[in-house]
N, C-alpha and C positions, 0 to 999 in steps of 0.2 A: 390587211385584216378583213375577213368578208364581216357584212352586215351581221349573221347569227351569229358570231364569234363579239362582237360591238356590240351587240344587245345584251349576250351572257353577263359581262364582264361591266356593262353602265349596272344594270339592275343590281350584281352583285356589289358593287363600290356604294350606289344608294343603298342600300339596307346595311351597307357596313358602317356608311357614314356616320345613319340615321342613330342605329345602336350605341355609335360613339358618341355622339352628342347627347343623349339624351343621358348618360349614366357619368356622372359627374366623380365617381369613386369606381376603379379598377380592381378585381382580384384575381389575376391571370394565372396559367398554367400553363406549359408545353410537356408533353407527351414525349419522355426519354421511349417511347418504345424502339424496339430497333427492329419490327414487324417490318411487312412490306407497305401499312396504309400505318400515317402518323395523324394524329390530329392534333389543332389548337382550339381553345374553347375560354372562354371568361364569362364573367356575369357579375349581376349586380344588384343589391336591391336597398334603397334608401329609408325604411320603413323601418325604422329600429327595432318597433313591438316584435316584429313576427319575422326580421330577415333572418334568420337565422334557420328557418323550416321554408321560405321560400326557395332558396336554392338548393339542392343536394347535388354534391358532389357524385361523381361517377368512375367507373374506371375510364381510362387511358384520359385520365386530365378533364375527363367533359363536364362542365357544370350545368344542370338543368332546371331553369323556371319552370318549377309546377305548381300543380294545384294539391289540395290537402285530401281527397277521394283516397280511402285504402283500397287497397286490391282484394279484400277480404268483402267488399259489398260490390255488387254488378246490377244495374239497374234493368238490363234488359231479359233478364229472365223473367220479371214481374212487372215490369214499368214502374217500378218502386225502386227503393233504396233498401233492399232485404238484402242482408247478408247472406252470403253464397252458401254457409252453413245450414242456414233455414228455409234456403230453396229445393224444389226437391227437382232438381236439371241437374247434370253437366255442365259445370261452367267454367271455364277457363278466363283469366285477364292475363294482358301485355299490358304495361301503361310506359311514357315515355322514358322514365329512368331503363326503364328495360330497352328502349329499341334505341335512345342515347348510349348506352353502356356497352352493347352490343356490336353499333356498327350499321346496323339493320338500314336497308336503301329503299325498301319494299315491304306491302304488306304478306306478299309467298316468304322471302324471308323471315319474318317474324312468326310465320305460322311453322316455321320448320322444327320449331318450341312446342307445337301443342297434339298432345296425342288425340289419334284418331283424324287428323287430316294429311291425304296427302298434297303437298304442295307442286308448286311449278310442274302441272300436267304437261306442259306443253315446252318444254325446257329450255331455251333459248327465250323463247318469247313469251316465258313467265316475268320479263321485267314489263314489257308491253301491255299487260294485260294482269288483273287478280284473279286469274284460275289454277282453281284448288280446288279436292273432293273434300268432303265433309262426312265421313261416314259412309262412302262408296258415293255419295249424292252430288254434284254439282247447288252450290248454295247461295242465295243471295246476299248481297253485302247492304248494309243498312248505316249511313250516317246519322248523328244527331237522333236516333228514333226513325227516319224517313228511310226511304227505299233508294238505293241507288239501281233507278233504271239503266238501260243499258238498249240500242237498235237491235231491232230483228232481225236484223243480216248480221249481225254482232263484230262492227269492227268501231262503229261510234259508242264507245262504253266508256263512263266516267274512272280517272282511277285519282285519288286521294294519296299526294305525297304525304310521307311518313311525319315532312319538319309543321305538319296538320294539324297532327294526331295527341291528342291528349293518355289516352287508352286506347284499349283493343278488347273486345269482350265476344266469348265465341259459345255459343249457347247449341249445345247438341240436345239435338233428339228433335222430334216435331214441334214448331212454334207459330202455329198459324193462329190459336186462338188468340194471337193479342196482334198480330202482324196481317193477317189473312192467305193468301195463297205463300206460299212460303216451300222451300224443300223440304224432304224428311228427313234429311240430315241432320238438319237445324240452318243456323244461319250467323254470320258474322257483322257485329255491329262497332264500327267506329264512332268512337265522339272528338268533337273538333275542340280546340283550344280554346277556349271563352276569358274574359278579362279577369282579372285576379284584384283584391281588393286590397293592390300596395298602394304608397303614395307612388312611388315610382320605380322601374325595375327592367334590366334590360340584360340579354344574354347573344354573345354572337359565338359562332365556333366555325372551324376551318379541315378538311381530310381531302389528304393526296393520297394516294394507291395506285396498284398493279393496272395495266390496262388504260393511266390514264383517266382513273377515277378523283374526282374531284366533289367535293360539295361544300357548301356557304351557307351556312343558317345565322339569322340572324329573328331575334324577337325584343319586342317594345314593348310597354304599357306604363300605366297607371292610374289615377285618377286627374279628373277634368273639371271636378267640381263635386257639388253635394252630392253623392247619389250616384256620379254619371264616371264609370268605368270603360279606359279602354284600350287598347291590343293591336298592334301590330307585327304579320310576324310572315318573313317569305323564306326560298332558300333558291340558287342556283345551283342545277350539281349534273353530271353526266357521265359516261365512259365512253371507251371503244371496247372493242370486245376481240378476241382471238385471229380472227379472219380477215385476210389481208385484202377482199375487196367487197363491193357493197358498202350498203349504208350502214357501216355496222356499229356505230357512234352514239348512244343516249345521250341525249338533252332534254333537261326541261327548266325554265324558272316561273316558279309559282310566287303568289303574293296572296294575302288574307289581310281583313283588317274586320276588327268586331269593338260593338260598344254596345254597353248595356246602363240605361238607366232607370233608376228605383234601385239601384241595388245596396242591399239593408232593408228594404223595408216590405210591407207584405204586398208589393204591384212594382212587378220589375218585365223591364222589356228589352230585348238584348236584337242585338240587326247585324248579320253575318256576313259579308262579301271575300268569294274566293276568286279568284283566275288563275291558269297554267295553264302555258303555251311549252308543247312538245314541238321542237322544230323538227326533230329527230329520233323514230321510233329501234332502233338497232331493226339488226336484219329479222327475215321472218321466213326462212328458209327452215330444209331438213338434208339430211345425209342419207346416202342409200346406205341399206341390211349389208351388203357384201363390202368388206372391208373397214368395218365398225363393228358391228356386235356380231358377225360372223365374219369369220376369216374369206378373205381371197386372194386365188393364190398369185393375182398381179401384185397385191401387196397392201399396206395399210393407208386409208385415207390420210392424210393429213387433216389436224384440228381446225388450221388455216384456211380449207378450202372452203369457198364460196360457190355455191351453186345459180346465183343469180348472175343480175350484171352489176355492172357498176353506179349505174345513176337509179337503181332504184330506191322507194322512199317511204316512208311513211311519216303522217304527219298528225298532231290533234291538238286542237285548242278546245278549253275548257271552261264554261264561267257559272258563279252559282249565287242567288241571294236567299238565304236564311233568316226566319223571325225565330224567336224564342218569348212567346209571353205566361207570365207567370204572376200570379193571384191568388193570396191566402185570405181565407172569408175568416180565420179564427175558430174554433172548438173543432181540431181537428179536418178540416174539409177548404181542400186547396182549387185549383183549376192549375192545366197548363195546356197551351196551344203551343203549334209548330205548324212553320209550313216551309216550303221549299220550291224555286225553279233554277231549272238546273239546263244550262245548255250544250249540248256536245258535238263537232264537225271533228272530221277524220277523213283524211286524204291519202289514196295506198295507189302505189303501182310497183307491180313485181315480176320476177321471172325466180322459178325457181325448178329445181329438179322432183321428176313426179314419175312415178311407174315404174317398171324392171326395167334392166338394162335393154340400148337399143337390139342387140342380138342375145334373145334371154337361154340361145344353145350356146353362147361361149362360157367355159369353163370361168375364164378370169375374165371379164367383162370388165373395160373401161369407160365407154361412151355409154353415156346414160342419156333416157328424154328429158325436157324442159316443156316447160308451161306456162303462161304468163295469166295476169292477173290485173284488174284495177278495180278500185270503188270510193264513187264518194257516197258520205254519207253524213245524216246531221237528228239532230236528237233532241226534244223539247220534254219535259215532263214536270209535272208541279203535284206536290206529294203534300198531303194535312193530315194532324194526328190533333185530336181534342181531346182531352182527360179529365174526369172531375173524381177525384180522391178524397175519399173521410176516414174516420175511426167511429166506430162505436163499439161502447164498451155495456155488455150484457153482461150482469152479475161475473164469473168469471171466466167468462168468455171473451174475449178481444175479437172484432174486423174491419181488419182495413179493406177498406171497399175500392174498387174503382169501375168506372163506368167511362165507354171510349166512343168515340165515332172517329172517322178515318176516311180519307179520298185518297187517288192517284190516280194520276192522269197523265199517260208520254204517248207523243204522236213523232214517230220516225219514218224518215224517209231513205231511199238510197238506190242508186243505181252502178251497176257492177256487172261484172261481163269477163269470163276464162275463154283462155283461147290457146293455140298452141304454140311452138316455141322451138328454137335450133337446140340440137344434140349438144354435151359438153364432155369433156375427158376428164373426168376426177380426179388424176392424177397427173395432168398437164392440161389444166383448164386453158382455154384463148379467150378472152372474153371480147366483147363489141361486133360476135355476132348476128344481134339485133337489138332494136332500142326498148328499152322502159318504159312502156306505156303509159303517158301522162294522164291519159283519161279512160272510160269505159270503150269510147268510141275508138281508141289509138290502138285498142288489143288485137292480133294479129292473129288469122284466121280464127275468128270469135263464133264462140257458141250462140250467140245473141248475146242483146244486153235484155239483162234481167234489171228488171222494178220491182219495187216494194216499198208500200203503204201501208207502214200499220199503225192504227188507233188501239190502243189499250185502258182501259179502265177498270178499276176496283172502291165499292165502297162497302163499309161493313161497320158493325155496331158487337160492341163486347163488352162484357160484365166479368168481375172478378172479385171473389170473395175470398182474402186471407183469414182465416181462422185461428187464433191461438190460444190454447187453455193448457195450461201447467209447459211440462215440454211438449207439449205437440202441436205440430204446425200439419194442418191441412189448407189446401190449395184446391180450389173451385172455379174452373173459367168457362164462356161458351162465348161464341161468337156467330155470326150470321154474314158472309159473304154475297153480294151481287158481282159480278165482274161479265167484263162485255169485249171480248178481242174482234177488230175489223180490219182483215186481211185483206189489200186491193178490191176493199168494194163489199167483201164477204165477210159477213158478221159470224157470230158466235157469240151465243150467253150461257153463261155458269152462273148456276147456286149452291152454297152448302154450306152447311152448319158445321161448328169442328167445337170439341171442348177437350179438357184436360180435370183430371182428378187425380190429385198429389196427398201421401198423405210421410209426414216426417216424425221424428220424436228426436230430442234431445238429450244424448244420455250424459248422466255427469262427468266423465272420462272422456270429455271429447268427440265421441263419435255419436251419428246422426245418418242411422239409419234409412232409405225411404224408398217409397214405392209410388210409380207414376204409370198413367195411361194417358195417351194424347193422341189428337190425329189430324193429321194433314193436309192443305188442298192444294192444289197444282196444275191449272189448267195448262191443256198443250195450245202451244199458237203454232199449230200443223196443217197440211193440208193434202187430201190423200192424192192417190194418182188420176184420178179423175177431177182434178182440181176443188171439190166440195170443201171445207172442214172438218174438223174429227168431229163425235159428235159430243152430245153434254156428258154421257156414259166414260166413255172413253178421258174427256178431257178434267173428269174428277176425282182423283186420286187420295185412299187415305191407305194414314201408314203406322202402326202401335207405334209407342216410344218405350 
């Protein structure tokens, strides 16, 4: 049994243990499906008053610990708890009964539920990675409120397993005024699991499927005393994938553990710690035009064929610490803080098939070029979001107010280096005609090794005024951006103001009408061909909603 095989299988027995022990009363289920993926799933919650809305059942047997949030309010269109009804966005929610219920391994999977994005752009290596268009947009993804950065050569990007995820809240249209630089798509915001206010409660579940697919979740909690709540919750789970050579195998086990104390009362402080360790990113390969989406007449590729070689890799560990502080002063008017560091390494060496066939005058073309590839790379960034929320109420006028300030800050590094690579026959591949470059320096007739430095910052300040008199809800935001991008040496600064003017109405049958304007900032971290940066003009972009 190699070591990654011994790591999977310790971590998943401890969190199966742990789950066992701690929940003293059993209500299990097996999954009669006779599908090709079965699941097992149990839970528990010792809390008399209220177990009965802690767990909800699911299909295929899954029972799920959650939390009491309907999917009918989404806080990230307003940074309130306004119901999606009285926002005037686009908003869509996932929350976990959904991506339990479902099967869902990924956040592209669960987006393959919400109109107007398209998922796994990059198809194979949509599990590797969360890209997705957003409204034709490529869009940032936003935990807890915070930003999930992501390196500038884009292969150290954080990704957030599903057994996380509490919800999924996906906010189309332009949202910079409350976020700052943002797409004009909109953007996708996860929130992570927090402790729940049982005495005690624990859920673990179990799925095999096609491919080799396996996963383990397992989640803890309860209370610890007066006040002090808290949560542990991981999961082990991976596949192989079609192709009979490469690294074509997902793995990862992640772990979380959260505790929050003051909770009940108006000053509560909650403290987040994530880790996942990818040993194994599946392949990151493509197929050539002829003989997939266009016929040739040597014949049809096989789905099995790997264009790489055999030992190559990819790899990424993850680790992250979260605050949550939260303060109610009374008549209306709360505080909440957040902040986040987040750290990301990614380890890649590949071969893989790149260009027209090597003779692009044969009719049926077999042998195709190759090209190799390596990069490491690593990812720092610490993200703060401060809010101060009130009410006031003018004769018959209501507004909830908020007032924000906001930092982010990731410094990414990485060095990387293409190079070229032996011919392969797609239809009688030979493979270990060259090796997989373990490092930038191992790539084989190399273009150079490319470096990159980039420093990125944003800070900004916003105001938002909700209005409501009789049924109508209008919606009031502006904001104020500073951001400062520092490419190997080479700075860049952006400013700009973005606001938003929503106005809704209530009608008594139901419907809610509304009409919005919004606009967008989005600096590029580009650099033209005489090496300068793009300039302020260029790198500010706005876009109606």
């Amino acid at each position: 049994m190699s070591d990654r095989c011994f790591a999977r299988l310790l971590l998943a027995g401890t969190i199966l243990t742990a789950a066992l022990s701690a929940t003293p009363a059993w209500a299990g289920s097996v999954s009669e499906d006779t599908t090709p993926n079965a699941s097992v799933a149990a839970a528990t919650s010792t809390d008399e008053s209220d177990a009965s809305d802690a767990s909800e059942p699911q299909d295929h047997g899954v029972i799920v610990v959650t939390g009491e949030k309907a999917t009918t309010i989404a806080s990230s269109g307003t940074k309130s708890a306004t119901p999606i009804v009285e926002t005037p966005q686009s908003i869509s929610v996932i929350n976990a009964a959904d991506i339990a219920g479902l099967g869902l391994q990924n956040l592209n999977q669960a987006l393959r539920f919400v109109a107007g994005v398209t998922p796994e752009t990059r198809g194979a290596s949509a599990e590797v990675y969360d890209q997705f268009k957003l409204r034709g947009f490529d869009a940032p993804v936003y935990l807890d409120g915070l930003r999930q950065f992501g390196s500038a050569t884009g292969y150290a990007v954080p990704q957030v397993d599903v057994s996380r995820l509490d919800r999924v809240e996906i906010i189309k249209g332009p949202a910079s005024v409350l976020y700052g630089q943002s797409s004009p798509g909109g953007l996708v915001a996860e929130v992570s699991k927090l402790p729940l206010d049982r005495a005690t409660y624990g859920a673990v579940s179990g799925t095999y499927g096609t491919y080799d697919l396996y996963r383990v979740d397992a989640d803890i909690g309860g209370r610890a005393g007066d006040g002090v709540l808290w949560r542990i919750y991981g999961s082990a789970n991976g596949a192989d994938d079609q192709q009979t050579q490469g690294q074509g195998k997902r793995e990862r086990q992640t772990i979380s553990a959260a505790v929050t104390a003051g909770a009940g009362s108006s000053t509560s402080f909650t403290l987040l710690g994530a880790y996942s360790h990818d040993p194994s990113n599946g392949n990151y390969g493509v197929f050539p035009t002829l003989g997939t989406l266009i016929d040739n007449p040597a014949g049809k590729i096989s789905t099995k064929f790997y264009g790489g070689e055999p030992g190559d890799f990819f790899r990424r560990e993850q680790a992250a610490l979260t605050y949550i502080f939260n303060h109610d002063f009374g008549s209306g008017w709360a505080l909440r803080s957040s902040g986040r560091y987040q750290y990301v390494k990614s380890r890649m060496g590949l071969v893989y098939t790149s260009g027209p066939a090597v003779d692009p005058l044969a009719v049926a073309p077999t042998l195709y070029a190759r090209s190799s590839y390596s990069t490491r790379e690593q990812l720092n960034n610490w993200t703060f979001d401060n809010q101060l929320t009130g009410k006031v109420v003018t004769g018959p006028v209501t507004h909830n107010l908020l007032f924000g300030v906001d930092r982010q800050v990731a410094h990414s590094a990485g060095l990387s280096a293409f190079g070229g690579g032996t011919p392969i026959d797609v239809f009688n591949p030979v493979y270990g005609t060259m090796p997989t470059p373990q490092t930038p320096a191992d790539v084989q007739a190399s273009f150079g090794i490319g470096s990159a430095n980039v420093r990125q910052r944003q800070q900004g300040i916003y105001a938002q005024d909700q209005i409501a008199v009789g049924g109508l809800r209008v919606t009031l935001s502006g904001r104020q951006d500073w951001a400062r991008q520092e490419r190997n040496g080479k700075a860049q600064k952006d400013e700009k103001f973005t606001w938003r003017a929503g106005a809704l109405y209530l009608l008594p049958f139901g419907l809610a009408p509304y009409a919005s304007y919004s606009t967008s900032f989005q600096p590029e971290n580009a650099e033209l061909r005489d090496g300068s940066p793009r300039s302020r003009l260029s790198a500010s972009r706005s876009r109606r909603g």
